[in-house]
N, C-alpha and C positions, 0 to 999 in steps of 0.2 A: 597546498592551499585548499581551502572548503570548495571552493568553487570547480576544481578540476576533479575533486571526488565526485562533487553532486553531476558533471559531466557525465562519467562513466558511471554513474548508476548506484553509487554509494552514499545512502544516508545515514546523518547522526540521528539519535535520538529527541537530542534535540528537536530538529526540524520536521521529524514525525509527529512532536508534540504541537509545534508553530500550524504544522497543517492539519491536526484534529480541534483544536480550539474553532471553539466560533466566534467568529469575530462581527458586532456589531457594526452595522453599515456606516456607523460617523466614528469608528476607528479611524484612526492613521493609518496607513498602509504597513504593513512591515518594508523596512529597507531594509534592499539587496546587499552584501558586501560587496567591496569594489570590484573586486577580483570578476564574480560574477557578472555586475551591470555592466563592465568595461565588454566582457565577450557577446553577451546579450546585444549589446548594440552596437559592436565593431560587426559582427556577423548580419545585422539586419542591415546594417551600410553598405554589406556584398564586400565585405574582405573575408581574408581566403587566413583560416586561425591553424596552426601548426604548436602545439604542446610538447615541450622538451623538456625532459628531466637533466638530460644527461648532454656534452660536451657531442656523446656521439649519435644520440639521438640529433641533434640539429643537422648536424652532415650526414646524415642518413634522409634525413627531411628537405635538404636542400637538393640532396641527388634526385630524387624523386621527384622534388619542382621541376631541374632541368629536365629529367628525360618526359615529363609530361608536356614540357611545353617545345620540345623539338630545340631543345638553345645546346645540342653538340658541340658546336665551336664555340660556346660561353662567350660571347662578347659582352661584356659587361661594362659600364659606369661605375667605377670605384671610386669616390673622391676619400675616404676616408682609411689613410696607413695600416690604425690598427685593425681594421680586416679584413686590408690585403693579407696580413700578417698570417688573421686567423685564421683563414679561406685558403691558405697557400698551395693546399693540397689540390685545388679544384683548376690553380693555373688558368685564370682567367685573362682575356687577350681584353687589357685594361688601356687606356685611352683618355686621361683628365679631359683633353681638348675635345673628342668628338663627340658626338650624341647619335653617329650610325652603330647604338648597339641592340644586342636582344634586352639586356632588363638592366636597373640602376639598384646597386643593391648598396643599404646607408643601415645608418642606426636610426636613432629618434630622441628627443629628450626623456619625453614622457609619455604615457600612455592616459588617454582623460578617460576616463569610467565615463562619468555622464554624461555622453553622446559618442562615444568608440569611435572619438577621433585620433591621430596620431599630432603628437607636439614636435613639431622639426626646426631649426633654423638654422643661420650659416655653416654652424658647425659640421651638420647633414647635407647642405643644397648650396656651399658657398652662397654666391649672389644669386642666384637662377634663379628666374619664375617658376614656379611647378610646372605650367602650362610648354613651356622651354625643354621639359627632362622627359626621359624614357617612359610611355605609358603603363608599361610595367615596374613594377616595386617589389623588390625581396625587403625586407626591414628585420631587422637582428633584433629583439630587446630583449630586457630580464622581468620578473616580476615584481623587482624592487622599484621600476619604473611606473607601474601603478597609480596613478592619483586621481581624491577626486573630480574634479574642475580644470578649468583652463587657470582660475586664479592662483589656483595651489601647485599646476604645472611652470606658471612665468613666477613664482615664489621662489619654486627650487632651480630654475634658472639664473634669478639673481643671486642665490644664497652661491651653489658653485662657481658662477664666475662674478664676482664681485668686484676682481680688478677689470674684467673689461667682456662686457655683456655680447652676448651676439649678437648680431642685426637679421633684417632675413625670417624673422620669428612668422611662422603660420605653422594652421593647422594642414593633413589632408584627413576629410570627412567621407568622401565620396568612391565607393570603391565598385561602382557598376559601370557598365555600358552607358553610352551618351544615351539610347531610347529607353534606359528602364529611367531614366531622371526623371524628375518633374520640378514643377517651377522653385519649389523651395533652392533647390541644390544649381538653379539659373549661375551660369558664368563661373564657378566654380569648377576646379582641374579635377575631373575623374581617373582614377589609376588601378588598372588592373594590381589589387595588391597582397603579397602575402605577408604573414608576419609569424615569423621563428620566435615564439616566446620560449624562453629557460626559465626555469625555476629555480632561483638562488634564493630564498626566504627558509 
């Protein structure tokens, strides 16, 4: 994707061109593609972005989480089958009933570009309050999760389950310590969080 080149330092021509033009002050701004605004402000939100090409680049990315964050005995929150399945290798000492773990690691619906929040609901958190679950978050997505809005995210929610919709639907926004907040982000669950994006586009 554009956005992961212009990351590591690689420009189209294109955009060589976007940024020698002069643009008159009552222009329209250039918009960002998604790709881009979603990282831009998942990272100003204080989430912690991990870039996968590859099946083995994410477990290489998720060893790395644990041994950075001292989680040896991996106690995890798994509620979701398919990654115990995928994770199987890592042997997580998993627990639906408890919440005495190191980190809760889930999927997500969606990814909202404009404002780099994550779209989650029972599928990811059964019934649980965020404020109830591990302060820490691993989250798995792909890039075809991408969207731009929250509207376009409960869209593709209804469209996939149509016979019977999830309940549980929030966003999480907020990826700092309780004293970097301020009042905007008031009563809202902050989560230490990373997110293992892959690139399937």
């Amino acid at each position: 994707m554009s956005l992961f080149r212009k990351i590591f330092g690689i420009k189209s021509s294109s955009e060589k061109n976007i940024q020698n033009e002069e643009r008159g002050k009552y222009m329209p701004q250039v918009k960002l593609p998604v790709d881009e605004r979603f990282t831009i402000n998942f990272k100003s939100n204080g989430g912690k972005f991990l870039y996968c090409e590859t099946m083995e680049e994410v477990y290489q990315s998720l060893e790395h989480i644990l041994e950075e964050n001292n989680w040896e005995n991996k106690r995890a929150l798994v509620y979701d089958d398919r990654l115990k399945k995928l994770f199987s290798s890592f042997n997580f000492q998993s627990n639906k009933q408890s919440l005495d773990v190191d980190f809760f690691i889930t999927t997500c619906e969606y990814l909202i570009s404009d404002d780099g929040s994550l779209l989650i609901s029972s599928n990811q958190i059964a019934e649980k309050k965020l404020k109830e679950l591990p302060p820490n978050f691993i989250v798995y997505a792909t890039t075809s999760q991408l969207v731009e809005n929250i509207g376009d995210g409960l869209k593709g929610i209804k469209h996939k389950s149509h016979e019977k919709i999830p309940t549980n639907i929030t966003t999480i926004k907020h990826f700092k310590a309780i004293e970097d907040k301020d009042f905007m982000s008031y009563g809202s669950s902050s989560k230490n969080l990373y997110l293992l994006l892959l690139e399937d586009l």
